[in-house]
DOPABA-523665 format. One record per residue: x, y, z negated of N, C-alpha, C in turn. Coordinates in pm, whole numbers, plus 32768, in hexadecimal, padded with zeros to 4 digits. Each point is the difference from the previous one (the first is absolute). Example, Ala and Ser with C-alpha at 12.3 -4.5 7.8 and 13.67 -1.06 7.14 Angstrom:
85277DC77CF47FA780778000805A80788000;7FDD80698048805280777FFA7FB3806D7FB7;
***
This chain:
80547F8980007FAC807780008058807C8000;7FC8806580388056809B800B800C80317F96;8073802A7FA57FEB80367F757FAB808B8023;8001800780527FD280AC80277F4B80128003;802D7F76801A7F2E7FC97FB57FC67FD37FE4;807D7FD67F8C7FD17F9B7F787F8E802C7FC2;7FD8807880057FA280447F777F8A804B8092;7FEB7FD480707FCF8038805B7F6C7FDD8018;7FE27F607FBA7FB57FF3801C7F7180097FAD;7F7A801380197F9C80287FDF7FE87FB77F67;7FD680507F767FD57FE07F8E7F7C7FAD8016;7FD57FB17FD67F477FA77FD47FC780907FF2;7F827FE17FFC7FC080557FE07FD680197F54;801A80527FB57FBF80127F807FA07FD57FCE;7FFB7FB47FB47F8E80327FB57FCE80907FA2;7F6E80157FD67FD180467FC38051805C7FA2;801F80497FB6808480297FB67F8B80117F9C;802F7FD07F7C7FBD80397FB68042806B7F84;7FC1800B7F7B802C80A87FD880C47FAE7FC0;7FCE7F857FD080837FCB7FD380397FFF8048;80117FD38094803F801A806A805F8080800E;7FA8804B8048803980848013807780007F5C;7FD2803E7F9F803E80227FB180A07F9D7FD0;7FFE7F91804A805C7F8F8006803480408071;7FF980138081805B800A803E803D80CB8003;7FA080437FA0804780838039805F7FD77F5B;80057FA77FC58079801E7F6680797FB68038;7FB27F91806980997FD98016802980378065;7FC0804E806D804B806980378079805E7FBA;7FD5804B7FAA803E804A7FA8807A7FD17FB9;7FEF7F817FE4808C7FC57FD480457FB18060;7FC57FD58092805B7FE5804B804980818055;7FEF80577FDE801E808B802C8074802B7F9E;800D7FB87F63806580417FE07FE380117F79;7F7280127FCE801380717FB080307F897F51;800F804F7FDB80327FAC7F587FD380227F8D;7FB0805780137F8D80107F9D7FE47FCE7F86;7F927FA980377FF17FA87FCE803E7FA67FAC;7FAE7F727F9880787FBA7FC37FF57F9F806F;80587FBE7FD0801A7F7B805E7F617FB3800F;7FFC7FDC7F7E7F5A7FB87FEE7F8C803C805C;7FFA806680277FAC804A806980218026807B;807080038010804E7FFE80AF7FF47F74802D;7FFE7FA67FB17FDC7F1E80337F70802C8016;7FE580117FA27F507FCB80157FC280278080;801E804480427FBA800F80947FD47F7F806D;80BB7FD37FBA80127F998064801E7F9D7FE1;7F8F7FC17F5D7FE17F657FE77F868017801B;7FF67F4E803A7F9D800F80037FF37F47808C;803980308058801F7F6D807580377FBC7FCE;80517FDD7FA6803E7F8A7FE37FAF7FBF7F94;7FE380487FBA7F6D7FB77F7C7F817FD6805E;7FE5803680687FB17FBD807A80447F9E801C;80567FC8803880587FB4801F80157F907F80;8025802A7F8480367F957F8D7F817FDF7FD4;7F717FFE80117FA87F988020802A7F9E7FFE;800A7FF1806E80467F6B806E80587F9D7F99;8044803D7FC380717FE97FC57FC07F887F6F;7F73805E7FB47FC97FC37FD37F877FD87FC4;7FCA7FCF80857F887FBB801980027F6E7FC1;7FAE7FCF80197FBE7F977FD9805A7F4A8012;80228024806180887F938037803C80387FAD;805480477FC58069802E7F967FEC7F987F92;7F6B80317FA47FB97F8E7FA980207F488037;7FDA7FE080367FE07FB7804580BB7F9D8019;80698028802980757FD18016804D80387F66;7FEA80317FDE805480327F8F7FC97FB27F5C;7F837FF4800E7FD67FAE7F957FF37F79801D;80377FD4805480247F53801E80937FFF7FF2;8046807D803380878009800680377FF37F5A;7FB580487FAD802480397F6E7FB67F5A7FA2;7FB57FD2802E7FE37F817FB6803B7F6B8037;802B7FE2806980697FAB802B80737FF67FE3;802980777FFF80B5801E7FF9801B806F7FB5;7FA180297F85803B80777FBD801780678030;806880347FC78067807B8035802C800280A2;80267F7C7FED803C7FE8807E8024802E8067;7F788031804C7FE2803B80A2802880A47FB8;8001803F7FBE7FFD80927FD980228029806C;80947FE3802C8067803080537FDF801C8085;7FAD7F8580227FD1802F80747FAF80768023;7F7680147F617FB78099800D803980438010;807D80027F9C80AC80948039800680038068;80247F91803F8045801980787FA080118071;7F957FEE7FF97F9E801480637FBB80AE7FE6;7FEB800D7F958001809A8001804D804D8012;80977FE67FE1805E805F80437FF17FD280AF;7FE47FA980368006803780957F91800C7FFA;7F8780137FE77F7E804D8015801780A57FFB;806E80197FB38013807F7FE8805380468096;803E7FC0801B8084801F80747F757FE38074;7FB37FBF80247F9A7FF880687FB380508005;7FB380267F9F7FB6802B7FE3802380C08020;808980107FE98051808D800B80017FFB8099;802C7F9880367FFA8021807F7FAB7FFC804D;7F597FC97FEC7F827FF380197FE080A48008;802580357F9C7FC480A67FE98074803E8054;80878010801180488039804C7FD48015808A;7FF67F6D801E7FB77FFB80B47F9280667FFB;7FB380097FAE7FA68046801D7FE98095800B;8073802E7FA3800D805E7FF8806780388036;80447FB9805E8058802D80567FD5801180A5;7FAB7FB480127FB97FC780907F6E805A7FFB;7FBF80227F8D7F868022801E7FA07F83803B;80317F777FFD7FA77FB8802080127F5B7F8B;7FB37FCA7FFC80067F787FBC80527F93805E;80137F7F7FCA805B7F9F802E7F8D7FAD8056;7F907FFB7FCA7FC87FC68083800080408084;7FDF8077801080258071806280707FE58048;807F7FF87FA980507FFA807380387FB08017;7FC87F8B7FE480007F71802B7FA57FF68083;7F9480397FFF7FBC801F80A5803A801B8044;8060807E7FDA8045804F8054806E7FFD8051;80397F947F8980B47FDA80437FF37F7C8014;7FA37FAD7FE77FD97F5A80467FA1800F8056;802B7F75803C7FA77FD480697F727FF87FD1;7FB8802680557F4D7FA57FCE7FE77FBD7FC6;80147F92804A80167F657FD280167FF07F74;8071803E7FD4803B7FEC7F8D7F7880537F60;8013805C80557F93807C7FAB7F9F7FB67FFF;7F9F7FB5803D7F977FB27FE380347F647FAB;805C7FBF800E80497F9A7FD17FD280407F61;805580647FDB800C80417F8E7FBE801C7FCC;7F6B804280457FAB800D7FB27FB87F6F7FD7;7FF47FCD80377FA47F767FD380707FCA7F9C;806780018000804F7FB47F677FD580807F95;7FEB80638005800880547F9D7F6E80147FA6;7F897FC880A17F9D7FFD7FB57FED7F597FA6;80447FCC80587FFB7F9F7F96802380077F58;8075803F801E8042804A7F897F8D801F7F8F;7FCF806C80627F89805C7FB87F9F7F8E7F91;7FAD7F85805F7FAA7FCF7FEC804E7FAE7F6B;80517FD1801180637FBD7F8E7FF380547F9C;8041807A801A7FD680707F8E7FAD7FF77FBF;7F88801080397F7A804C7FBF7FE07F767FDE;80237F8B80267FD87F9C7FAF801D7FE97F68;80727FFD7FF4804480437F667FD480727FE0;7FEA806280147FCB808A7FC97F827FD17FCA;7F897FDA80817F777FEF7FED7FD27F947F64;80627F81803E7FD97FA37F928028801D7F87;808E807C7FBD800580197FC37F98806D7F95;7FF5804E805A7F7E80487FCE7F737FBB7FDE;80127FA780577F547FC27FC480327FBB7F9A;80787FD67FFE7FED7F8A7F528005807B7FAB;807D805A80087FD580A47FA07F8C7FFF7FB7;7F95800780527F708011800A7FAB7F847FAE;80237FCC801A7FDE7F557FD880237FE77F75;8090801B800E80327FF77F3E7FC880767FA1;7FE8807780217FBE806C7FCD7F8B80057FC0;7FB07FE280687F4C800E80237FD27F4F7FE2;803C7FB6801C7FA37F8C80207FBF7FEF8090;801F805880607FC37FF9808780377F778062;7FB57FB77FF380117FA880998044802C805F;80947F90800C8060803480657FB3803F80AC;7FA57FC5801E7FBC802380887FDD80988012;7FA680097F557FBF808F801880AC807F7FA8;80267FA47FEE808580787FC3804A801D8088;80047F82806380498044808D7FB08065802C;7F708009800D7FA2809080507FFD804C7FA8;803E80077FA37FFD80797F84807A804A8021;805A7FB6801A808780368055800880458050;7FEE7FC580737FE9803080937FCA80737FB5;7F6680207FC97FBF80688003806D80A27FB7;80447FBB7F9F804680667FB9807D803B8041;80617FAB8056805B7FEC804C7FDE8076807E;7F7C800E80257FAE804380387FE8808C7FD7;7FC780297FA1800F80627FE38095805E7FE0;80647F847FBC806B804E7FD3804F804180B3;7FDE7FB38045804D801C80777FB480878049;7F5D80017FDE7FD1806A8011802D80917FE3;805F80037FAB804C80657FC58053803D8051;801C7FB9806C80788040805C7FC48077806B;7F867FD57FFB7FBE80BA80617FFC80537FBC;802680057F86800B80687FAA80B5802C800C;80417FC4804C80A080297FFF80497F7F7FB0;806C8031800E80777FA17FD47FEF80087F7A;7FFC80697FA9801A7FFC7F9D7FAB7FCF7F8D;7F7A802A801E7FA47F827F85800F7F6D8024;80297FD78052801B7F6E7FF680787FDD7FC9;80788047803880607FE67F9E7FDC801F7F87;7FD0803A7FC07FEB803D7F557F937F597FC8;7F9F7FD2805A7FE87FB17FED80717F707FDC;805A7FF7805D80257F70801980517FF77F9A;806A80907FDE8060800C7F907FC37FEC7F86;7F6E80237FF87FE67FEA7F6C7FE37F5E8002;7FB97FB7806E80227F787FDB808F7FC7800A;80318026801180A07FB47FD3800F80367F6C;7FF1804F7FF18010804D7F637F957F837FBB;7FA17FF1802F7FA87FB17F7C807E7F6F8006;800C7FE8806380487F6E8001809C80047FBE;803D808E801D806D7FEA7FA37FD980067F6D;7F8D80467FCF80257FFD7F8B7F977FA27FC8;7FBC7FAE803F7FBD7F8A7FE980937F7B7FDA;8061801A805C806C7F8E7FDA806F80367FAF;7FF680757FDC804F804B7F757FE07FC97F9B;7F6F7FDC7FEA7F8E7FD17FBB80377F707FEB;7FF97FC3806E801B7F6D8008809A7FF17FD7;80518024800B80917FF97FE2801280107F68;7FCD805E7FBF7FDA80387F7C7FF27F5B7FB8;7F897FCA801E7FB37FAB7FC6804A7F5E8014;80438025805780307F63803C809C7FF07FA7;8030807A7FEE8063800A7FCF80947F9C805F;801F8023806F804A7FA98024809D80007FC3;80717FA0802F80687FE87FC3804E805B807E;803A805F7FA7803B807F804A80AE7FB78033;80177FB87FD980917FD57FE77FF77FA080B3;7F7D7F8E7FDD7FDF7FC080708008803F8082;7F8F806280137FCA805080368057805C8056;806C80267FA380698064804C80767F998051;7FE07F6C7FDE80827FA080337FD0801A807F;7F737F9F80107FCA7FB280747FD2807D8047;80078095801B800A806A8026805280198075;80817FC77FDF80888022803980317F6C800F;7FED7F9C7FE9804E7FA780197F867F908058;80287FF1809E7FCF7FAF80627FE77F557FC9;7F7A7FB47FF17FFD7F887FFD7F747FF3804B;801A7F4280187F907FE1803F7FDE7F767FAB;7F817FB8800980117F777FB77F987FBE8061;80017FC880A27FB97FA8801C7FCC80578061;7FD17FAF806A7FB2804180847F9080527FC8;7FB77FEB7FA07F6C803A7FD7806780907FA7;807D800B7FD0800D80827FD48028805D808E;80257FAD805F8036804080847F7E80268040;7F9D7FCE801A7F7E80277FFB7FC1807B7FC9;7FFF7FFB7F8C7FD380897F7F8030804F800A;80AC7FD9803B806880A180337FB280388066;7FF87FB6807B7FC7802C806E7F5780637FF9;7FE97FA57FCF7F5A80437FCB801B80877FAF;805A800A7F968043808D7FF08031805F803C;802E7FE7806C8084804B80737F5C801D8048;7F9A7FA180127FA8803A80867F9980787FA6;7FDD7FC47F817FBB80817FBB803C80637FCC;807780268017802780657FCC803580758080;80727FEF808180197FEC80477F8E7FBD807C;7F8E806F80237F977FD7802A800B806180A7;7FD57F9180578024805C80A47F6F8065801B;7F9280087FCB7FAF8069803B801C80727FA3;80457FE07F82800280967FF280618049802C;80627FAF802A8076804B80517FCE80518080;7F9D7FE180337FB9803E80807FAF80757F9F;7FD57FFB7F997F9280467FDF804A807D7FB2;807480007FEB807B807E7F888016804380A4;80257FD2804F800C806980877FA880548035;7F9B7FBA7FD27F57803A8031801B807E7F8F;7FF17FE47FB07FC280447F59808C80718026;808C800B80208056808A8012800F804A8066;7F9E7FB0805D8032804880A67FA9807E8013;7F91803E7FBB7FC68051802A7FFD805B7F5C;80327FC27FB37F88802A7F5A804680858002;809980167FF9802E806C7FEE8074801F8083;7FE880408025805A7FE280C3805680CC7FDF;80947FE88053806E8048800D80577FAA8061;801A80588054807B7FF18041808B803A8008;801D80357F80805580557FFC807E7F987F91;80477FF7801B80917FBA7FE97FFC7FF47F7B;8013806C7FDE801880167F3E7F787FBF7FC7;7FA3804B80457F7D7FB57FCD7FC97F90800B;805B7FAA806E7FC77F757FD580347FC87FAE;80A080277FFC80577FBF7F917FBF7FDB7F7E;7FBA80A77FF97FDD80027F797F707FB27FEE;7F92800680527F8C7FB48030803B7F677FCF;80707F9E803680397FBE7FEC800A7FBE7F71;804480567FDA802C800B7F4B7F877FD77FAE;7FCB8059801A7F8480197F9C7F737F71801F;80377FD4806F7F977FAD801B80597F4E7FB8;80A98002801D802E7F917FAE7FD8801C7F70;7FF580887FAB7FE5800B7F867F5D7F9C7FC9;7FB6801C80977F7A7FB87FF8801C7F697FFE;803F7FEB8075801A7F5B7FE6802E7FE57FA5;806C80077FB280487FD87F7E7F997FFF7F82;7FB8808F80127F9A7FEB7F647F9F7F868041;7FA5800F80597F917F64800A80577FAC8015;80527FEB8043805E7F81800E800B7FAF7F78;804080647F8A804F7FCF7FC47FA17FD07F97;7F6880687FFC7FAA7FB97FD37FB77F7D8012;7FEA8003805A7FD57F8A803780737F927FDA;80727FE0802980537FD37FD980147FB87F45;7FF180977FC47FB37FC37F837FAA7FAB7FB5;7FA2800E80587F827FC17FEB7FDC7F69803A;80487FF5806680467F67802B803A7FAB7F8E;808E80507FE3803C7FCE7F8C7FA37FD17FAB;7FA5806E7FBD7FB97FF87F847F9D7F82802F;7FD27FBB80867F887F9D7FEA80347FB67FE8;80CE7FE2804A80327F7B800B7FF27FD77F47;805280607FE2802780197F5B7FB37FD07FC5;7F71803480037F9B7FE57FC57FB87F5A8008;80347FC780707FC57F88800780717F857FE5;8086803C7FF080437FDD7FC5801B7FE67F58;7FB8806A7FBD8018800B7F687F917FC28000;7F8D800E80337FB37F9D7FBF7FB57F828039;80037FD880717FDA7F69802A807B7FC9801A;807C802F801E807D7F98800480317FF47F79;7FF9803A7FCB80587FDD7F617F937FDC7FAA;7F5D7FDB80267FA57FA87FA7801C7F708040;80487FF98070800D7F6E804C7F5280118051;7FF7805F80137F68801D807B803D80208083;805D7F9D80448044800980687F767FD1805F;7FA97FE07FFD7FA37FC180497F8780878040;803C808E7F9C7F93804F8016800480848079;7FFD7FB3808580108022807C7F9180638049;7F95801B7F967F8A804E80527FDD80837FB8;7FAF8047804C7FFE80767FCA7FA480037F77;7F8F7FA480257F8F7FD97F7680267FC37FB4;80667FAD8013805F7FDA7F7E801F803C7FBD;807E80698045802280507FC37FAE80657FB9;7F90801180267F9480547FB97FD07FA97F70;7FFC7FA8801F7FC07F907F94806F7FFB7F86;808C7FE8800B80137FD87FD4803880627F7D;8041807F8063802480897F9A7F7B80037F6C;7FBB7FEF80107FA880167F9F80137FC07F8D;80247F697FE180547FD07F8880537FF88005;8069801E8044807A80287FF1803980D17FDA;7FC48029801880068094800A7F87803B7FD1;7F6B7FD3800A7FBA80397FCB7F9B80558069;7FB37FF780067F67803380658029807D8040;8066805B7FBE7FFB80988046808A7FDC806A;805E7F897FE780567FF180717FB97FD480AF;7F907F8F7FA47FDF7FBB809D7F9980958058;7F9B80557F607FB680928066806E80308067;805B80317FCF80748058803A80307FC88068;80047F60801480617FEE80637F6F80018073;7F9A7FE47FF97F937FCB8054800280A88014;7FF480787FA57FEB807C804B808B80328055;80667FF47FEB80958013802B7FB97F8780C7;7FB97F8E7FF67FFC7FB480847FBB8053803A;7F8E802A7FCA7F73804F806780338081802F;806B803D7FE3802580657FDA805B7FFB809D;80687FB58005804F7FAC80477FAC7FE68086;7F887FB37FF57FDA7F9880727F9C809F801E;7FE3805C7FCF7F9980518071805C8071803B;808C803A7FAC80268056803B80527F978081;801D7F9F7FC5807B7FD8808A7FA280088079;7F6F7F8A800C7FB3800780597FE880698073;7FDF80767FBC8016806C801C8078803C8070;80597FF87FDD80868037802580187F678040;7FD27F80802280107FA580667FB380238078;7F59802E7FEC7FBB8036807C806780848035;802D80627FAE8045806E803A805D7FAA8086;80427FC77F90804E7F8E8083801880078072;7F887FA77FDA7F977FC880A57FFE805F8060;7FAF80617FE17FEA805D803180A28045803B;8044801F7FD180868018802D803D7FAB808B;7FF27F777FCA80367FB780437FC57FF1809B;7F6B7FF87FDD7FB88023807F8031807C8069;7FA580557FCC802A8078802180D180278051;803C7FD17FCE8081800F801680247FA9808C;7FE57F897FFB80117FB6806A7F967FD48059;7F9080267FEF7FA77FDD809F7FD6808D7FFD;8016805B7FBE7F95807C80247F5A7FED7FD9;7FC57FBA7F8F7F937FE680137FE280157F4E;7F8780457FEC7FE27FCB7F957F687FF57FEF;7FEF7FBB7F7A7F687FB37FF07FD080637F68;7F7C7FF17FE87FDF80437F6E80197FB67F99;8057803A7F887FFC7FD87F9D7FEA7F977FA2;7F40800F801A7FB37F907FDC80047F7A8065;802F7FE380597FE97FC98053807D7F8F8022;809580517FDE80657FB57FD7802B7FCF7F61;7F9880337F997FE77FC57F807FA77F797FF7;7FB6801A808F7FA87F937FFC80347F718016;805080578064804B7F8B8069808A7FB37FC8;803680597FA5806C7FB17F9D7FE37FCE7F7C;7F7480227FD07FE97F9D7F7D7FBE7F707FFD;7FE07FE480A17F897F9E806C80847F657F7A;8081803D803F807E7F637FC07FC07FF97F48;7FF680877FB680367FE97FA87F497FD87FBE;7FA7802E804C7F837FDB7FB17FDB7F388024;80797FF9808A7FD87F4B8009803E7FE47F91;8086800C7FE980447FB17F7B7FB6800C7F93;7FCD80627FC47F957FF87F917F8E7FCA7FFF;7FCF7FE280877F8F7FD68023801F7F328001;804A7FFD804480327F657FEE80397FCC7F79;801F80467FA7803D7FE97F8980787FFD7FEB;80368032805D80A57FD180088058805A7F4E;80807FA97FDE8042803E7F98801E80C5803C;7FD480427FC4801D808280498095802E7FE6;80337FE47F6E80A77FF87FE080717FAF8087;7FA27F9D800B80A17F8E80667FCA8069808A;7FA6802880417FDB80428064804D80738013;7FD3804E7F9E805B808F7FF580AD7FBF8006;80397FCA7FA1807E7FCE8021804980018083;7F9F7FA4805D800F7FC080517FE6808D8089;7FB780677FD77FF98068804B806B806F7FFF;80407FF27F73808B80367FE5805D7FC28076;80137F838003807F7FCA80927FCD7FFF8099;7F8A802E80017FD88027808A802B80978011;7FDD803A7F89806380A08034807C7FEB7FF4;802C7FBA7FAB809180048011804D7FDE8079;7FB07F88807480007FD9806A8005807E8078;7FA180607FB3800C807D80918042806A7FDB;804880017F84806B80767FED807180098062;80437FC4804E80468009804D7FCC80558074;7F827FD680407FA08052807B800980AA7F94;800480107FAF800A806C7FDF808A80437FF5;804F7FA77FB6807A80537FCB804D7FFD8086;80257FB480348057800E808F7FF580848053;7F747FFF801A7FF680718076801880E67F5F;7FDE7FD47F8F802780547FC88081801E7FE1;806F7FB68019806C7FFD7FE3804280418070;7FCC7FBE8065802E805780A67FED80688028;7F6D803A7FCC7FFD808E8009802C80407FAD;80097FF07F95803C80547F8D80A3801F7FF8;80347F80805680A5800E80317FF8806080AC;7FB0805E7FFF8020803680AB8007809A7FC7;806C800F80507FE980A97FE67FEA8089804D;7FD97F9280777FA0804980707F6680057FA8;7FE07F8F7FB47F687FFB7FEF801780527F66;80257FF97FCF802A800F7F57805780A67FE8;8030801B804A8042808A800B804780187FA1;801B803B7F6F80427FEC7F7D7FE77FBC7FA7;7FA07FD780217FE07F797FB080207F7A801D;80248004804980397F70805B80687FD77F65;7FD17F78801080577F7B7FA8808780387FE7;80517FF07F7F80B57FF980047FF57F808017;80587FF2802D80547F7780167FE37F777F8C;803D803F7F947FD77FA87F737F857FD88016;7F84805C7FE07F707FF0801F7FC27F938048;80347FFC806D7FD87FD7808E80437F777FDD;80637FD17FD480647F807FDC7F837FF37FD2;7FF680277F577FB87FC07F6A7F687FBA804C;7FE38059803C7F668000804A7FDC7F808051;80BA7FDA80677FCE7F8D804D80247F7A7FA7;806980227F647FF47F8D7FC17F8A7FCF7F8C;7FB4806980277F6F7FE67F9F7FA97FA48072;7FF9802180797FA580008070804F7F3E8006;80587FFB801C80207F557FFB801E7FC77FA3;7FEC80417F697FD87F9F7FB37F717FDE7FDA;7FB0805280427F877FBD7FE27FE07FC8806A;805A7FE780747FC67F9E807980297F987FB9;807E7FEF7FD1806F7F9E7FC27F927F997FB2;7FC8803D7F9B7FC67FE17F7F7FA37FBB8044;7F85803A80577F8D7FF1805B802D7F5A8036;8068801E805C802D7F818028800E7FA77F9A;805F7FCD7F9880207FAE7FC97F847FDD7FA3;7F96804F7FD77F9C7FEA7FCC7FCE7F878079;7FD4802780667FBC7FA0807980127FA47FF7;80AC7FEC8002804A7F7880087FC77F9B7F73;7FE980597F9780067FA17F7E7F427FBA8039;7FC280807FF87F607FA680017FF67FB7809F;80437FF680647FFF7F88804B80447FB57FF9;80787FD17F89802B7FB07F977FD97FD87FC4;7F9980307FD27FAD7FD67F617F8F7FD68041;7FE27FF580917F5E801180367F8C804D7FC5;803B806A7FE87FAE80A47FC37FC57FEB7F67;
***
């Protein structure tokens, strides 16, 4: 591409601006202009806001779901992997928002643009698959939410979903900014729902900080639980959906000012990142201190785990964790249709209403509830199908983000661009050798 018209080509069209809006982009005008005013604490805040959209993803309902089989099988054990999978969620995730805010356009976009057809339609159908995997874990998570709460019948807790999932997304014709104010406060209930849980569980800090930092595995089924970790945490539609969420929200083309646009937006990734990141830790932890060290290695499901906190911890652990899931399974949902919608939109040029691709991606998750299936081994098992299409994602982000015809001062260092392609083949690496074990084991 011509660097001379890298930044040439036409913005999406806006949405609606609303009053939070405006007043978001003329403060961070003002401080991408220079001024220092301000304290620090009020020159950021303009520009959080996409990555807590984004660290959703991070932890949804599959999170629950691989991390509390992970934490009652093998303890401590897997920790390392939540580390290590959130620190490259963090480095992806930076460069998910860079593209965007360097290009003025999302990664599905210019995956249309600089591939063949062929390929751009290839892509989209793995991604909606992606999608549908998603919202299967999101959906089924929210209806058990619902289910452990209320007492509602898993069937009618899935159309209770959809319906709420619905409205919260309704929020976005009102502008960017009441939905983000929305989504951040559900991650806020969920971190401090597992502050709650950590408190009460009391884990072994000594343990905890080993299996953190020090790499183990014990058996194809922990190589499994890794994988199912690496795909829910390290998730490919939201990598399409952080490009969407910076390419238009706050836009400059001026050198100094993207730098700084830049800055202030890694300050965003690092705080949800690192939260989210937290809160991983805290389920493994949590299902570690207390179904692996009662010898409740057997307690692999999410209603278990609801069941069982209650004589072990006491009635206000199992409320908290069931409000910390619903909490989880409606905002992720949410920010999975955004997705969709992205993903569409980016590579065929086409999009559908709202209601209509909510309909069409909860069709998987209302059969599994409807047939009876375990909704815990499902979700799991929907964790290594994304993990399966992170590559269709990270590859083609790595390539644009290393050009500096497309990328202009933002283009990759060298280091970057290395770290980036040894994240990108170790989760093919992992992906693969996982394959090999369950057509070894005959699945």
């Amino acid at each position: 591409m011509d660097p001379d018209t890298a930044f040439s080509a036409p913005d999406p069209p806006p949405s609606v601006p609303g009053a939070g809006d405006v007043q978001t982009v003329e403060a961070a005008a003002i401080v991408l202009a220079g001024n220092r005013q301000k304290s620090w604490y009020r020159r950021v805040l303009p520009f959080l806001g996409p990555a807590f959209i984004a660290s959703v993803a991070y932890v949804d309902p599959g999170n629950y779901a691989t991390n509390i089989q992970a934490g009652a099988q093998f303890g401590y054990m897997l920790l390392w992997v939540v580390v290590a999978s959130n620190l490259m969620a963090m480095l992806i995730q930076t460069l998910s928002a860079k593209l965007g805010i360097a290009t003025g356009r999302n990664l599905a976009e210019l995956c249309r643009e600089h591939y063949p057809l062929w390929l751009s339609w290839v892509m989209w159908v793995l991604m909606e698959g992606v999608a549908i995997a998603t919202d299967l874990a999101e959906f089924v998570g929210a209806a058990v939410g619902f289910n452990l709460l209320f007492g509602i019948p898993l069937l009618s807790a899935g159309l209770l979903t959809a319906v709420t999932t619905l409205v919260i997304l309704a929020l976005e014709r009102y502008g960017f900014r009441p939905l983000e104010a929305v989504i951040g406060a559900m991650v806020g209930v969920i971190a401090v729902c597992y502050l709650v849980e950590t408190i009460l569980a009391r884990p072994d800090w000594g343990l905890l900080g080993y299996h953190a930092v020090v790499p183990a595995f014990r058996g194809s089924e922990s190589v499994l639980l890794a994988t199912g970790i690496l795909g829910a945490t390290v998730m490919p539609h939201v990598i399409f959906l952080h490009s969407a969420l910076t390419q238009s929200r706050i836009m400059t083309r001026k050198p100094a000012e993207l730098r700084r646009l830049f800055r202030f937006e890694c300050v965003d990734v690092v705080v949800a990142m690192g939260i989210a990141g937290l809160v991983n830790m805290a389920m493994l932890s949590m299902a570690a201190a207390t179904f692996h060290r009662e010898g409740l290695t057997a307690v692999g499901t999410i209603e278990e785990a609801y069941k069982t906190l209650t004589p072990l911890l006491g009635s206000a652990a199992s409320w908290v964790f069931a409000v910390s899931l619903l909490a989880s399974g409606l905002s992720s949902s949410a920010v999975g249709t955004m997705a969709g919608q992205v993903v569409m939109q980016g590579f065929i040029r086409r999009q559908i209403p709202v209601w209509f691709r909510r309909l069409f991606t909860m069709v998987p998750a209302l059969v599994v509830i409807a047939v009876g299936l375990d909704p815990t081994r499902t979700l799991v098992l929907s964790q290594v199908v994304l993990s399966f299409g992170l590559p269709f994602a990270l590859v083609p982000l790595v390539l644009f983000t290393a050009r500096p015809g497309l990328m202009g001062i933002l283009v990759n260092r060298r280091p970057t661009t290395i770290l980036a392609w040894l994240i990108t083949l170790l989760i093919i690496a992992l992906n693969g050798f996982l394959l090999v074990q369950l057509l070894w084991s005959g699945g």
